[in-house]
N, C-alpha and C positions, 0 to 999 in steps of 0.2 A: 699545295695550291696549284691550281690549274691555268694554266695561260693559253687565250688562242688567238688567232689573229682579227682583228676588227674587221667587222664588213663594212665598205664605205659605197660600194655603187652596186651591191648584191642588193636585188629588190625581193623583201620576203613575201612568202606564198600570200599571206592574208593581205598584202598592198595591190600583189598582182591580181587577184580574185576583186578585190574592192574596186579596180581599176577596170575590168572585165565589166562589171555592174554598171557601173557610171557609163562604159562607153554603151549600153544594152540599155540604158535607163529611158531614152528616146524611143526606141523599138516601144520599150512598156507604154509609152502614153498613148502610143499609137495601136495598140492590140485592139480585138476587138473588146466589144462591150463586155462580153461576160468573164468575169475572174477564170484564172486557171490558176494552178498550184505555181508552175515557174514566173507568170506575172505577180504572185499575191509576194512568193518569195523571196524577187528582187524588192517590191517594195517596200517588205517589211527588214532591209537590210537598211533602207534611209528611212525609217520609222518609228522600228522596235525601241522604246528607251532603254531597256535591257541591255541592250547591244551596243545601242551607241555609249552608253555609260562605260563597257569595255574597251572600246573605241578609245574614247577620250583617255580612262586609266592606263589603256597602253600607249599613247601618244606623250601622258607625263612620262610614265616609269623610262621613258625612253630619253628623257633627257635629263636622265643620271646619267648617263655617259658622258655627256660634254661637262658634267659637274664635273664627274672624276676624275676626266684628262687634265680639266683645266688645274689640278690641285698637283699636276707633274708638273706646268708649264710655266716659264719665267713671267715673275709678277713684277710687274710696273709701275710703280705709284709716285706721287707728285705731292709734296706739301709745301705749304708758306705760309708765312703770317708779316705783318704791318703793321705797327702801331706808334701811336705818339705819347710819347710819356715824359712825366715830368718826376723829376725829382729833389727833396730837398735835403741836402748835408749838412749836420749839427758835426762841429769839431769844436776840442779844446784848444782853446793856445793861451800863448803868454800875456795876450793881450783882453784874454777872455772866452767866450760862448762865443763862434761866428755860426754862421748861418749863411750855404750858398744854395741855390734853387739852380736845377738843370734842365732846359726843355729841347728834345731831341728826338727824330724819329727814329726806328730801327724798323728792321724789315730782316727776315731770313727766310730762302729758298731754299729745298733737296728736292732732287731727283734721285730715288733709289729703284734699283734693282735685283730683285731676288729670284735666285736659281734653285728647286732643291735637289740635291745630291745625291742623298741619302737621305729616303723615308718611305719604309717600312709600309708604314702605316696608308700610305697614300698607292703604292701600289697595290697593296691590297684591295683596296677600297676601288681600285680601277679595274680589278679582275672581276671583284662582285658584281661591280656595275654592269658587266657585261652580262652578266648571269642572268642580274635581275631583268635586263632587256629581252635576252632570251626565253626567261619563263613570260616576261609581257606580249612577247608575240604570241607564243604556245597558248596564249589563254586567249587571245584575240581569235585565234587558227580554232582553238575550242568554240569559243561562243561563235562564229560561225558554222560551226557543225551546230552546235545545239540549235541556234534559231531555223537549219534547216529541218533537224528534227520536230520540231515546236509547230513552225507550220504547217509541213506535212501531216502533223498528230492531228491540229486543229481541223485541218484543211478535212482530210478521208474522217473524223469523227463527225464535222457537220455531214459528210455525204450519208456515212451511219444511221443520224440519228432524224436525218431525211428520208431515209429507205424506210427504216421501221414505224416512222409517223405516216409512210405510204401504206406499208405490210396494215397497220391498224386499219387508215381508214377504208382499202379493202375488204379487211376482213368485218367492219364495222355494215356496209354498205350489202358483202355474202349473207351475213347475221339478221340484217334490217328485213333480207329478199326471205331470206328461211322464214321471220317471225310473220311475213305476209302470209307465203304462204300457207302455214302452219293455221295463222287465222282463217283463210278463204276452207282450210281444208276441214275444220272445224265446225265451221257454216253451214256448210255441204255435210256434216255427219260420218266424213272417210277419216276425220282425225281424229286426237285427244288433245283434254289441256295439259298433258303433259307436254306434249310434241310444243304448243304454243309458251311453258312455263320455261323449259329447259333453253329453247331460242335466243326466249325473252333476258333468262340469267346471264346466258353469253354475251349477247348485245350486250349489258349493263356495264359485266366486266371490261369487254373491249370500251368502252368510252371512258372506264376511268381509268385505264391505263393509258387511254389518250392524251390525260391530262398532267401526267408525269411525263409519256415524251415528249411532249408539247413543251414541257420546261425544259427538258433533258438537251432539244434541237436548237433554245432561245441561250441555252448558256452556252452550249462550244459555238454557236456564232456568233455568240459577245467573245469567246474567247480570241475567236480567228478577226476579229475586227481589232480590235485592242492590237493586235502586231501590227495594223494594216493603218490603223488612226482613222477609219473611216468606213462609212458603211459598206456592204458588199453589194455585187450584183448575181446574178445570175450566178451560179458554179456548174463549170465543167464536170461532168460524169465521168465515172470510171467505164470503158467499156471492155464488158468480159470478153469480146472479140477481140482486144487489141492486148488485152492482159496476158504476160508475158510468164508463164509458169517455167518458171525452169530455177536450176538448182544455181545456188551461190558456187562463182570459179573465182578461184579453185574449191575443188571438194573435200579437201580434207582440213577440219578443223584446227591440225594443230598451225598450218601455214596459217591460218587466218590469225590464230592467238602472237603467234609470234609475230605478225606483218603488225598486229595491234601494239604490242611490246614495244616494239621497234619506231613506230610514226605516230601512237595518239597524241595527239595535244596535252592532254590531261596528263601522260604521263613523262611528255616531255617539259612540260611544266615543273611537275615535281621534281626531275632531273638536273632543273637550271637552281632549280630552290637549294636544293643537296651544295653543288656548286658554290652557292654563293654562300650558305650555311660554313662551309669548311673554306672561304674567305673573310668570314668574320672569325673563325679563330685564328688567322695569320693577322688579322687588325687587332684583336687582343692581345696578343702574343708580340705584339709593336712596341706596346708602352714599355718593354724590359729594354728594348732596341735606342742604340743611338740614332741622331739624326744631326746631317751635315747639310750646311745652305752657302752657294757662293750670292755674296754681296758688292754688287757696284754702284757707289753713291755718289753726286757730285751736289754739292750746296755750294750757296752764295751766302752772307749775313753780311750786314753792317749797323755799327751799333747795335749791338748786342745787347749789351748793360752800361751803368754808367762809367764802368772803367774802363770802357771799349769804343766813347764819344768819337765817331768819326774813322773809328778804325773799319776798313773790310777786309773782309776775310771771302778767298775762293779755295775749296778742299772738295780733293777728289781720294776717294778710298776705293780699295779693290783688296776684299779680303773672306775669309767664312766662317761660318759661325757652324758649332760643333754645341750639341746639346745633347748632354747626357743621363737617362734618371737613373736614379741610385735606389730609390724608395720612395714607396707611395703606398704604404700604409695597409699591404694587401690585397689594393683595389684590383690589379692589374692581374693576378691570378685569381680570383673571384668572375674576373668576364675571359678571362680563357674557363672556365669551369662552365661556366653558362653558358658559352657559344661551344662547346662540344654537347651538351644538355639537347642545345636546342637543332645542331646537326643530327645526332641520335633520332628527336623527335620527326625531323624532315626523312630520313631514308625510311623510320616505321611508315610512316604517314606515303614514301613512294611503297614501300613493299602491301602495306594494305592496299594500297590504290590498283597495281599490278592486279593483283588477287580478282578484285573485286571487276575488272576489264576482262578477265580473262572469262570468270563468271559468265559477264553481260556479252562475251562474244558468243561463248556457247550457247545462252539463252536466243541468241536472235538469230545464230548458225541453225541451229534444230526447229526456230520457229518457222525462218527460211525454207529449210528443206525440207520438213516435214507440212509445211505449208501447202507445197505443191499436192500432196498425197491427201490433206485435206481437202481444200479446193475441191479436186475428183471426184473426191468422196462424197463431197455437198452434193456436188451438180446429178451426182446418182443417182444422192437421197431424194429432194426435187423432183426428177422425173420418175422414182418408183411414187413418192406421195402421190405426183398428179396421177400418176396411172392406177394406184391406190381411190383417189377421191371417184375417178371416173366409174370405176368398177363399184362403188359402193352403191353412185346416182343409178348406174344399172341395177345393181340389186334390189335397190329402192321402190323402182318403177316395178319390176316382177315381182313387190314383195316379199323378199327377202331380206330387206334390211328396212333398218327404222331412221325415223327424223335423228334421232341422236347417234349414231355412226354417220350420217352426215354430215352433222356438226363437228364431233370427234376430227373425220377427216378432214375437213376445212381448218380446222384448229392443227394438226398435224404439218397438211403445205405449207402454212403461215409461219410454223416453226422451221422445216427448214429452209423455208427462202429466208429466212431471218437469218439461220446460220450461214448458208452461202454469203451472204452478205456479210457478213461478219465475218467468215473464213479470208477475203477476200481481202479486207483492208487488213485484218490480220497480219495475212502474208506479206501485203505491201507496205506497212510498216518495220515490218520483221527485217525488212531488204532495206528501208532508208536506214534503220538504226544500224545496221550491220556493219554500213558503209561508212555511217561518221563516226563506229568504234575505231575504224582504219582511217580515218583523216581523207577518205574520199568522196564526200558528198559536198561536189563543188557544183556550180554551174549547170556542167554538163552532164552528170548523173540526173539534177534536178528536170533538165529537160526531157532525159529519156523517159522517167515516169512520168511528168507531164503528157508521154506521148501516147500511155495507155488511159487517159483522156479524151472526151468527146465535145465538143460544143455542142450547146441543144437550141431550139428555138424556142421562141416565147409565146405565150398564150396569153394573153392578159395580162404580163407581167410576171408570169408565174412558167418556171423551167418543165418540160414533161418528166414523167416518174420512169424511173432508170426502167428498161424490162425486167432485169432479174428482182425488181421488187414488186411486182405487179401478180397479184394473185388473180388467180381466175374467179369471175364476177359471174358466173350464171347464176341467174335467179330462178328458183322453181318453176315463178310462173311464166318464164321467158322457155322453159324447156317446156311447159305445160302448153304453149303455145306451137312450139316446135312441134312439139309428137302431133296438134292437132293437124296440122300442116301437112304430116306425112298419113296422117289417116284419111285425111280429105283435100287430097292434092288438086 
């Protein structure tokens, strides 16, 4: 059994972080109008019922400790009673049956005091207690991580599913300008209805994949409202100008797994669980144990009963009681048998949890750093499509290519500005998770992403469309117009 010292004015990370919020909670009301990720996620720390439900169960668990001291600490208790009674005495004698009737108050008072000595049982149960505090923090230190996880997830997935309801109506808007075309060219005898059918097919498909993101953007911002208990406004953009590519430091994986081992919540958690596990078999392992109590009592009585009419009595005792079990039938090796069962099942339950962090370290390590190389990758891809789409409109015009390689190619950019977009919160997810595998995604982490953030202005209510989701719009007949301009300038 494990013994450590109590903390009595040590203030733990999750009070000083909650304390950090509170005094920052003024700053939030005064932000500007439009949400950002570090406003949404201070105030989904006084909002989330998630969270504050941890909140509250770690605020119980925590006072088992004063339980458990108090079951060291000398007990004090006070009794008395008062009453009036009557009673009546049948005697034989020489003279007959008499009958006398006695009416009398009594009253008796104790003051005792109990000290325990020895007990086993009770120490144990104050070591636990400490355990279970500690795993109550650990999991308070967790749900902190989680809810920063949670809204950051929500937070860059509405931006996601905002981007690609852009990408759409884009590409819906390129598709509308081809199908004009395509008609006027028709009219004019230089088209076919092919060129006008194939357009036409595209358009169709882009509006009904409209109508899936168009739900796909209405759930993760009920999702990100639901933490927030209230509607949103405006959201802050990611700007690819301010977005910070670089590799997780340190670089090498195994420092990360082991800084993980070492500080997660989760598995410092399961580590106070172990602890208190392997203090339930020293409380089982009690019942064989004696147990010694010093006792000081001091009573008052008078009249007592009716042989004691008018008598009182004041008695003071100072002595201990010594209790010893002999047998109990089994019971008491039966829950030593099941509290090693159920320590057994606390250290699998940490050894799979280990496993399973080290996992999720390397999954968000590699998302991380291969992120970057992503990223890159995207923004190449991007600027060979557009240089791709431009070259085909050229071909187009000399006759060399057809209405459907224009489309093709427009269906092309559309896909990777989708992925860049999607590379992008990829990565910056990959980086928040990283950090609350390692118990550091407090505050001041949240603000730095925050800082690859942009406020936008408002149009009617309505935020502008990030650039990286914004597809090129030339309409045929707007280039149709252009060339006429340079022919007859």
């Amino acid at each position: 059994m494990k013994y450590r010292p109590e903390k009595h004015t040590k203030i733990s990370a999750p009070r000083r972080t909650l304390a950090a919020f509170c005094a920052a909670l003024t700053t939030f009301a005064m932000s500007a109008s439009a949400d950002d990720l570090i406003s949404l996620y201070r105030e989904a720390v006084f909002s989330d019922a998630r969270f504050l439900a941890v909140q509250a169960d770690m605020a119980a668990q925590r006072e088992l400790l004063p339980q458990a001291r108090a079951q060291l600490l000398p007990n004090l208790s006070f009794s008395g009673t008062k009453s009036k009674n009557t009673t009546e005495q049948t005697s034989q004698s020489i003279f007959g049956q008499t009958t006398n009737e006695y009416n009398y108050d009594s009253h008796n008072y104790a003051l005792t005091l109990r000290q325990p000595l020895i007990r086993p049982y009770n120490i144990a149960a104050y070591a636990q207690a400490k355990a279970q505090v500690e795993s109550a923090d650990a999991a308070l230190e967790g749900a902190m991580q989680d809810i920063a996880v949670r809204v950051g997830s929500a937070y860059f997935d509405v931006l996601l599913a905002q981007s690609e309801v852009d990408v759409n109506k884009a590409q819906q808007e390129a598709y509308a300008a081809q199908l004009a075309y395509a008609d006027k060219a028709f009219e004019a005898g230089a088209g076919t209805r092919t060129d006008i059918d194939e357009a036409r097919s595209r358009l169709d498909l882009i509006k009904a994949q409209a109508l899936e993101l168009q739900y796909r953007l209405e759930y993760v911002q009920d999702t990100l409202k639901s933490l927030v208990n209230r509607p949103l406004t405006t959201l802050a953009l990611l700007d690819p100008e301010r977005l910070e590519l670089t590799h997780p430091t340190p670089l090498r994986l195994e420092e990360w797994i082991a800084e993980a081992e070492a500080v997660n919540p989760q598995l410092k958690a399961f580590r106070a669980n172990v602890e208190a596990a392997e203090s339930e078999i020293w409380k089982a392992r009690s019942g064989h144990l004696p147990t010694l109590d010093l006792i000081v009592q001091r009573s008052k009585s008078e009249s007592e009963n009716n042989n004691s009419i008018g008598s009182k009595y004041d008695t003071k005792m100072v002595g201990v009681q010594l209790n010893v079990p002999i047998f109990s039938g089994g019971y008491v090796n039966s829950t030593v048998r099941q509290a090693h069962a159920a320590l057994e099942k606390q250290r699998q339950q940490l050894e799979a949890t280990r496993r399973d962090i080290g996992l999720e370290v390397k999954k968000e390590f590699d998302a991380a750093t291969q992120g970057v190389q992503w990223v890159k990758a995207y923004e190449q891809a991007v600027q060979s499509t557009e240089q791709t789409l431009y070259s085909t409109r050229k071909g187009f015009q000399a006759g060399k290519r057809n209405s459907l390689d224009i489309l093709n190619a427009e269906q092309n950019l559309a896909a990777a500005r989708r992925d860049l977009n999607r590379g992008r919160y990829q990565y910056v997810m990959a980086r928040l998770k990283l950090l609350s595998l390692v118990g550091r995604l407090d505050d001041a982490e949240i603000s730095r992403f925050n800082s690859w953030l942009t406020q936008v202005g408002k149009n009617e209510g309505q935020a502008r469309r990030p650039d990286d989701a914004e597809i090129s719009r030339f309409s045929w007949l707007t280039q149709a117009e252009k060339r006429k301009d340079e022919e007859n300038p």
